[in-house]
LUMZAMI-984752 format. One record per residue (C-alpha): residue number from 0; z negated, x negated, y. Coordinates in steps of 0.05 Angstrom, whole numbers. Layout:
// LUMZAMI-984752
k, pz, px, py
NUM, Z, X, Y .
...
***
This chain:
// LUMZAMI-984752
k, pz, px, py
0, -2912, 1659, -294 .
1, -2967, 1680, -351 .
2, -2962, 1675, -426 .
3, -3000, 1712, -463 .
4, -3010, 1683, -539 .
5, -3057, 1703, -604 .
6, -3035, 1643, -646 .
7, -3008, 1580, -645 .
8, -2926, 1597, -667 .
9, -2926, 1651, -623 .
10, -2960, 1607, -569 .
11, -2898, 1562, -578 .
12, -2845, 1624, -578 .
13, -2883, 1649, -509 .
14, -2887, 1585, -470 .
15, -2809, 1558, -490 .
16, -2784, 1625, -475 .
17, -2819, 1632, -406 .
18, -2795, 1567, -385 .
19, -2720, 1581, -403 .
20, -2722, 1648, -375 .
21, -2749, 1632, -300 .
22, -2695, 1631, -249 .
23, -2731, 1568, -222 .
24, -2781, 1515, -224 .
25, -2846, 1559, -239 .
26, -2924, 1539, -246 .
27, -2946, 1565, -322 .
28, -3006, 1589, -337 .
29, -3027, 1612, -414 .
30, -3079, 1655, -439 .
31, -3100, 1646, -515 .
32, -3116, 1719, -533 .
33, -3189, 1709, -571 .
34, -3183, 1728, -644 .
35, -3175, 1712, -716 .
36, -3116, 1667, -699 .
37, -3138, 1631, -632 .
38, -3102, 1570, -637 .
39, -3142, 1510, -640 .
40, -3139, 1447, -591 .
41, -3097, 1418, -654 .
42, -3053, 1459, -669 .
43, -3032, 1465, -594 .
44, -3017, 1394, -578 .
45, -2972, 1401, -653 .
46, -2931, 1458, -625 .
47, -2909, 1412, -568 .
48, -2910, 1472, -515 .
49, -2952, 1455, -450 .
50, -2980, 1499, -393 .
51, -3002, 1480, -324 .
52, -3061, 1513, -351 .
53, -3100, 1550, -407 .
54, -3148, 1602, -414 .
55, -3175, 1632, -472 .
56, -3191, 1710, -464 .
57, -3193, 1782, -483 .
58, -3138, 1837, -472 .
59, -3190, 1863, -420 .
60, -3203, 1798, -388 .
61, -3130, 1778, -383 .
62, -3121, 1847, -352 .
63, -3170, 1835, -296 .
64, -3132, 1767, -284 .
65, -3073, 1798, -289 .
66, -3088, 1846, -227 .
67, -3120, 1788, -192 .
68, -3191, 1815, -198 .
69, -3258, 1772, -172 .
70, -3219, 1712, -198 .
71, -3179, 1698, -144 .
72, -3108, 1702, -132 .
73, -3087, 1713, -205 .
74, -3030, 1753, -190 .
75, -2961, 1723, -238 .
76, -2894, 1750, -222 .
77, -2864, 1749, -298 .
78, -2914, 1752, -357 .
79, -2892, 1738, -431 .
80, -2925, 1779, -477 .
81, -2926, 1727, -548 .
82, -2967, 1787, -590 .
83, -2967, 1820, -643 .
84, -2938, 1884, -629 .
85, -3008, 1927, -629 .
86, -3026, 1879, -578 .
87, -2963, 1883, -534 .
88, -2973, 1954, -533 .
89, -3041, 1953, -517 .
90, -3027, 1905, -452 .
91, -2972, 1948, -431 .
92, -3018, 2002, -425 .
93, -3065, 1967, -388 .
94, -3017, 1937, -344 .
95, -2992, 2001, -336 .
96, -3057, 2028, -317 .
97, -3075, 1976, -257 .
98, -3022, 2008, -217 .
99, -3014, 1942, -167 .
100, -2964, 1956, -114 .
101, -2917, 1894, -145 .
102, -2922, 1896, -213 .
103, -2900, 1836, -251 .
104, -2835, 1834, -299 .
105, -2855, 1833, -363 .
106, -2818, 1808, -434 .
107, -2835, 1805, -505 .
108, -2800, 1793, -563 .
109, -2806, 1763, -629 .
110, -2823, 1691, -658 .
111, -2779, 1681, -705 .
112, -2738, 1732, -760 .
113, -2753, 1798, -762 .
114, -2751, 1819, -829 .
115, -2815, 1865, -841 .
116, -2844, 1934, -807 .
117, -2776, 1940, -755 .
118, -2790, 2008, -726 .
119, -2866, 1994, -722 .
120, -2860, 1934, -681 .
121, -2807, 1947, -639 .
122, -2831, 2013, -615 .
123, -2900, 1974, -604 .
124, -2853, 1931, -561 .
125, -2828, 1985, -522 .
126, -2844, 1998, -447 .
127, -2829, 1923, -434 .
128, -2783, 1904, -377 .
129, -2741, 1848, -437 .
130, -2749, 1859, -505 .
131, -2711, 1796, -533 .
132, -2677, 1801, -583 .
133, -2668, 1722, -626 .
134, -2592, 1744, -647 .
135, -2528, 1796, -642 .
136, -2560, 1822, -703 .
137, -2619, 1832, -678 .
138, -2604, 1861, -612 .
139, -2558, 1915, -655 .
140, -2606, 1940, -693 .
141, -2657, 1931, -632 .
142, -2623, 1987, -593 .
143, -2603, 2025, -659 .
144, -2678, 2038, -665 .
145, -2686, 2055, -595 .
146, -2636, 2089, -596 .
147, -2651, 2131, -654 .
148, -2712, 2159, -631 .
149, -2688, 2171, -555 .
150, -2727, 2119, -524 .
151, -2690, 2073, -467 .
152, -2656, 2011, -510 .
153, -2643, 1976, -437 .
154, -2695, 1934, -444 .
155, -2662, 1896, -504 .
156, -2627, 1827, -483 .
157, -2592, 1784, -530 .
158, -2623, 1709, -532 .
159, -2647, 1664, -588 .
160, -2701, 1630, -609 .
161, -2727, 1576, -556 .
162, -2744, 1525, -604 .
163, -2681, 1509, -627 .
164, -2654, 1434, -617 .
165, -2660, 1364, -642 .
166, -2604, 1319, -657 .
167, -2547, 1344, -703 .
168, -2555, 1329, -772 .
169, -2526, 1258, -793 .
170, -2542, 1236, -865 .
171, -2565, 1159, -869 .
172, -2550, 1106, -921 .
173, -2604, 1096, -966 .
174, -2641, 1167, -940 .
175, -2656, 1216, -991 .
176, -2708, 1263, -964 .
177, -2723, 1339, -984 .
178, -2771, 1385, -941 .
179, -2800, 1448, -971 .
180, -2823, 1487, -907 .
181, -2882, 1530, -929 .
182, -2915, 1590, -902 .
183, -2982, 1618, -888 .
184, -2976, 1681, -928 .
185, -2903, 1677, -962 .
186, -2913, 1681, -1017 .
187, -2993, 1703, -1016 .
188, -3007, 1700, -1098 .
189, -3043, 1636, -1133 .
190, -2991, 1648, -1187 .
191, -2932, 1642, -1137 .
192, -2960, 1590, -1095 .
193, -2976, 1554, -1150 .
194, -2909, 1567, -1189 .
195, -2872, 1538, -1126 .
196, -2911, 1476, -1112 .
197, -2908, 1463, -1190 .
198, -2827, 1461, -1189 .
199, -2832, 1419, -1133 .
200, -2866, 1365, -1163 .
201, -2830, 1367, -1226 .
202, -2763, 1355, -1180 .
203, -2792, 1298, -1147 .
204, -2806, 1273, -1218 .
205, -2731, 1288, -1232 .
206, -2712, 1248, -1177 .
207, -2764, 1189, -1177 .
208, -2718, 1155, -1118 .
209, -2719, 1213, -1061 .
210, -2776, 1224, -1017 .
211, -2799, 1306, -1021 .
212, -2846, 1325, -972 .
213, -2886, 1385, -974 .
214, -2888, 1413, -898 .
215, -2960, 1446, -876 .
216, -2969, 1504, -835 .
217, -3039, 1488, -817 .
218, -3103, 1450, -829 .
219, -3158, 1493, -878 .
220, -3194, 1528, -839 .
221, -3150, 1529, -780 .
222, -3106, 1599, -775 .
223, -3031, 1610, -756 .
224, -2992, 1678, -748 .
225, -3012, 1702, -810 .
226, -3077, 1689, -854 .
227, -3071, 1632, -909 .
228, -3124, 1643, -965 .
229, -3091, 1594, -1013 .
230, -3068, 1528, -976 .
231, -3028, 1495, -1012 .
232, -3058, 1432, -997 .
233, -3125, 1461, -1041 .
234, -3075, 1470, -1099 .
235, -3040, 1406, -1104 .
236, -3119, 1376, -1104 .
237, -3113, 1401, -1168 .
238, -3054, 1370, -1193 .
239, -3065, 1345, -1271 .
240, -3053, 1268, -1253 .
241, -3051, 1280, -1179 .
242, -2975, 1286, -1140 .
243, -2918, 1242, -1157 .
244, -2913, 1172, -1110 .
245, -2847, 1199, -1074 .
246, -2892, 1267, -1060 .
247, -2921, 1266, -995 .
248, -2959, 1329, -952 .
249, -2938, 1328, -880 .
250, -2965, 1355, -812 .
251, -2932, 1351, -757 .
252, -2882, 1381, -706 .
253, -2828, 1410, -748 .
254, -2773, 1383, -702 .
255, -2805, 1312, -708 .
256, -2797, 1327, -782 .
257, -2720, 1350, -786 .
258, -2707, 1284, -757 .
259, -2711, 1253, -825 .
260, -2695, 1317, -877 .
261, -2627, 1314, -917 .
262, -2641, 1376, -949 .
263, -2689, 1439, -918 .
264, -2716, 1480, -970 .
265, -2762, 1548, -968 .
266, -2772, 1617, -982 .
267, -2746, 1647, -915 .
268, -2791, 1604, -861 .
269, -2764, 1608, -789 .
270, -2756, 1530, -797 .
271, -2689, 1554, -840 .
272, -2664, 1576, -770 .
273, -2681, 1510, -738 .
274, -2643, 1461, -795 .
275, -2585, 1507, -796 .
276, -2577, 1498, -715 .
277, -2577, 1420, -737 .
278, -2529, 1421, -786 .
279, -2581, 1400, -842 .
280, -2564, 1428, -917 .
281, -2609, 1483, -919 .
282, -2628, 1532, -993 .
283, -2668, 1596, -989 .
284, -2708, 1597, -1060 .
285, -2693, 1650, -1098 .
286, -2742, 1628, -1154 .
287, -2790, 1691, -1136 .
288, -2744, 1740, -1134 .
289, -2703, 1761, -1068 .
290, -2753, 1815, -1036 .
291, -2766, 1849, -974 .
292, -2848, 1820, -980 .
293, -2819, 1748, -980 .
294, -2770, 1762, -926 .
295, -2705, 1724, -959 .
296, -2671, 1788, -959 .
297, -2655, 1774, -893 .
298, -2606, 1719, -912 .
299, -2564, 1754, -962 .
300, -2505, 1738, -944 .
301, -2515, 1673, -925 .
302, -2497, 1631, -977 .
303, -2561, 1599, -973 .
304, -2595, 1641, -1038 .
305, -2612, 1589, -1086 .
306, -2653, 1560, -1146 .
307, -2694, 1498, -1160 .
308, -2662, 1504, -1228 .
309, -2596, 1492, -1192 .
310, -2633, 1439, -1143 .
311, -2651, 1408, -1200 .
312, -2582, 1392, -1218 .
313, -2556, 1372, -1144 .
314, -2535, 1436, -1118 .
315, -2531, 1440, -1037 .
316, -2508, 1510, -1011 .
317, -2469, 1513, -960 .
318, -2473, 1571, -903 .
319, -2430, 1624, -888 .
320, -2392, 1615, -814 .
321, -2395, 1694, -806 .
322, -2454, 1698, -830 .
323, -2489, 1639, -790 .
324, -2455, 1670, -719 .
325, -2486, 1729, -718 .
326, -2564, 1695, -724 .
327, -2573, 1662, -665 .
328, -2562, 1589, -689 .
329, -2509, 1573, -643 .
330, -2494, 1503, -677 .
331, -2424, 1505, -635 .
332, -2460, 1491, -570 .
333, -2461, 1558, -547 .
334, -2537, 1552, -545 .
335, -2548, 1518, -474 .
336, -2518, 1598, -459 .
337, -2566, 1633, -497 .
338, -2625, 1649, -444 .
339, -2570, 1657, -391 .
340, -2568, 1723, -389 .
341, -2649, 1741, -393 .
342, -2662, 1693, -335 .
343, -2610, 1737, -297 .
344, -2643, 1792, -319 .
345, -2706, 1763, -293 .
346, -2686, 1754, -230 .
347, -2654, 1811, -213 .
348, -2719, 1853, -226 .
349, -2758, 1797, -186 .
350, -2709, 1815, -127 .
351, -2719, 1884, -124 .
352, -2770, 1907, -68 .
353, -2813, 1947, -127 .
354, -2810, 1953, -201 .
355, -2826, 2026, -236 .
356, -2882, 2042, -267 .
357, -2884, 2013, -341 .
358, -2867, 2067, -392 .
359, -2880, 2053, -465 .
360, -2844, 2098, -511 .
361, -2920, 2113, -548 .
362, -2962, 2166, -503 .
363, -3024, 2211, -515 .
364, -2969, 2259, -522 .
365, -2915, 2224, -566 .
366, -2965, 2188, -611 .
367, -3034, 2220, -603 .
368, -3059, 2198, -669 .
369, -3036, 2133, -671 .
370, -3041, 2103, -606 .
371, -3118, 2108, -584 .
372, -3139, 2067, -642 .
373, -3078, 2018, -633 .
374, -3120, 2015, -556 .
375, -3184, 2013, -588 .
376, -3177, 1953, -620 .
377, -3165, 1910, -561 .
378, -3222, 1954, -531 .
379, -3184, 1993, -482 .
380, -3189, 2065, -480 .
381, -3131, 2121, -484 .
382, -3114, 2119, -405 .
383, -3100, 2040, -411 .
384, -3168, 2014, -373 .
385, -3213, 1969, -409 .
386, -3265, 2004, -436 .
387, -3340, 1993, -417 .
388, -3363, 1925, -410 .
389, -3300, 1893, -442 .
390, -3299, 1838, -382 .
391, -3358, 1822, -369 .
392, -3361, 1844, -293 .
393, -3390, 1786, -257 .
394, -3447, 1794, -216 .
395, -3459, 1761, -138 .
396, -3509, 1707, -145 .
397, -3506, 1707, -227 .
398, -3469, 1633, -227 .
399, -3528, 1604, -269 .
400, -3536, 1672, -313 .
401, -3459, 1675, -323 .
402, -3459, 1600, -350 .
403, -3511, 1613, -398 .
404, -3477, 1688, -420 .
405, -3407, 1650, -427 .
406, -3449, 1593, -468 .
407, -3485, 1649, -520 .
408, -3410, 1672, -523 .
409, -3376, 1622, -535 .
410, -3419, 1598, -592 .
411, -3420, 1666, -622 .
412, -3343, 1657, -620 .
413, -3350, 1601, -661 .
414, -3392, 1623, -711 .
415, -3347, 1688, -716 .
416, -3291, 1643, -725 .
417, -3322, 1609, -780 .
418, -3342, 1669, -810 .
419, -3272, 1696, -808 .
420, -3229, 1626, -821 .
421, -3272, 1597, -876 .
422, -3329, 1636, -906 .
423, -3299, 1703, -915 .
424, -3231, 1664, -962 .
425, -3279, 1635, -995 .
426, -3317, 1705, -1017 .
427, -3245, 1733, -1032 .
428, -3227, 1684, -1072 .
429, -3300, 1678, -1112 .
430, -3284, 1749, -1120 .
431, -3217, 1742, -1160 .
432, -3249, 1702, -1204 .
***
């Protein structure tokens, strides 16, 4: 099996999923797409997902591996596509476009809750052999958009998130801990950011006895899913007087941190998904207004819609049973279930003597002026092969020339990836000055 990953949380998503989808014991083997959001040595050994192996690449390169070209026997029977979903269509196409007599199966899906650009994404999913859906919810309105447009809704398969687990929630004497889950780019303003982390530490003065701790996303200058201009770890530097003692920032695996939270509280972070499937007290700020950009829409309904004014004055909401059974969270034990009916999916393709030809609802005849630059930008042109020098074609007898081209690379990566990761925030940020 193959994963194929452009940042760290979806690296995690890819790598549980494949291994709770394969109908047996399988070798793994992940590919880091090269980007923006390449995940770094860090924040892969936080995410607590391992491979057999790991390669980092581009959509061409991962293609060439993909149809076992000049690198050996690089053929995978099941590849998870963990992309965004310009880059899942892009590898469809190119997959697409080797033509190898025994194609592999290949899934996608999404990280965590799908609450922005629906239609976009999911047709960008299309063409997949599994497009997993994280809920019931989910897979409805997955095949309601399929669906809709007369594309194949097959593909869709009810699952859940793989990350979900840890020990159920029991409170401890003496234990008073709250965990405010942040996110890269929810919300993305100073005055926002700034507005949240400032009620937080005027609770934790209102309650000098309970530990709060302020959960990172990421390291500065180290990039997740989505771009973080303002850590908040830069604001609370600035703190008049510096944080409260019972204040703390934390890194960490998140499930490592659940272990010891009493009370879960965000804006609409995936990590929402993980307390309730513990059983922790969980609140959904509604401080910022509730708004499709901040993505706590998604849990009207819920019960979970809250205040810090009303945290402030001991208020724990309590989650809706309907509402909680149609996400995913499973906190009945249904979960062990969840994957069982992908992996049977999985291997019933796996058994058949050939697989069709992928067919992505986007064509050069259903899409013609969107899809060539969705291609472009993972430098593969309209008829899905990699466009001109993409890979790097290796040469016979270029060992010692390939070493020192994939040296000059690799430190241009990293001064691209400084570029992109800390110099060019700092510029935006000069500039709203």
């Amino acid at each position: 099996m193959a994963v194929l990953a452009d940042s760290d949380t979806r690296w995690k998503w890819g790598a549980l999923t494949a291994r709770r989808i394969a109908p047996g014991p399988a070798v793994l083997t992940g590919f880091l797409l090269r980007g923006r959001a390449t995940p770094t040595a860090r924040q892969l050994a936080e995410v607590g997902a391992e491979a057999d192996a790991i390669h980092e690449v581009t959509a061409a390169e991962f293609l060439r591996r993909a149809g076992g070209d000049t690198y050996g026997d690089d053929t995978y029977d099941v590849i998870v596509l963990a992309l965004v979903g310009g880059g899942v269509q892009a590898v469809l196409h190119g997959l697409a476009a080797l033509r190898t007599p025994n194609r592999p199966v290949v899934v996608t899906g999404y990280v965590g809750v799908v609450y922005e650009k629906l239609a976009d994404g999911l047709l960008l999913r299309h063409g997949a052999d599994l497009v997993l859906a994280n809920s019931r919810r989910d897979a409805e309105r997955f095949r309601a958009v399929y669906e809709g447009v007369g594309a194949d809704a097959s593909a869709v398969t009810e699952a859940a998130l793989p990350f979900l687990g840890g020990a159920a929630y029991r409170p401890e004497a003496g234990r008073d801990t709250l965990v405010f889950a942040t996110q890269p780019s929810v919300p993305a303003s100073r005055a926002d950011r700034a507005h949240l982390l400032g009620r937080l530490i005027e609770h934790a003065r209102l309650h000098p006895t309970r530990e709060v701790v302020l959960k990172l996303r990421s390291r500065p200058g180290e990039h997740t899913t989505h771009l973080e201009e303002l850590p908040y770890q830069r604001l609370a530097e600035k703190t008049p007087g510096g944080l409260p003692p019972n204040l703390t920032l934390a890194h960490g695996h998140m499930g490592e941190v659940l272990d010891r939270t009493d009370l879960l509280v965000t804006v609409s972070s995936t990590a929402a998904m993980e307390s309730l499937h513990r059983g922790i007290p969980t609140a959904i700020l509604t401080d910022l207004g509730v708004r499709e950009s901040l993505g706590n829409h998604h849990f009207i309904g819920s019960g979970l819609l809250t205040s810090f004014d009303r945290l402030d004055a001991g208020h724990r909401p309590k989650p809706d049973p309907l509402w909680l059974a149609g996400q995913g969270v499973a906190a009945d034990g249904r979960y062990e279930n969840a994957f069982d009916t992908a992996r049977e999916r999985v291997a019933e393709l796996l058994a058949r003597p050939g697989l069709p030809a992928l067919a992505p609802y986007y064509t050069a005849a259903t899409a013609p002026g969107y899809l060539p630059g969705i291609l472009a930008r993972h430098r593969i042109g309209p008829d899905g092969v990699p466009l001109p020098g993409a890979a790097g074609e290796p040469r016979p007898g270029g060992g010692v020339r390939r070493l020192v081209r994939e040296a000059v690379r690799g430190a241009a990566r990293g001064a691209y990836r400084h570029g992109v990761q800390r110099v060019a925030p700092v510029i935006r940020r000069v500039g709203e000055l």
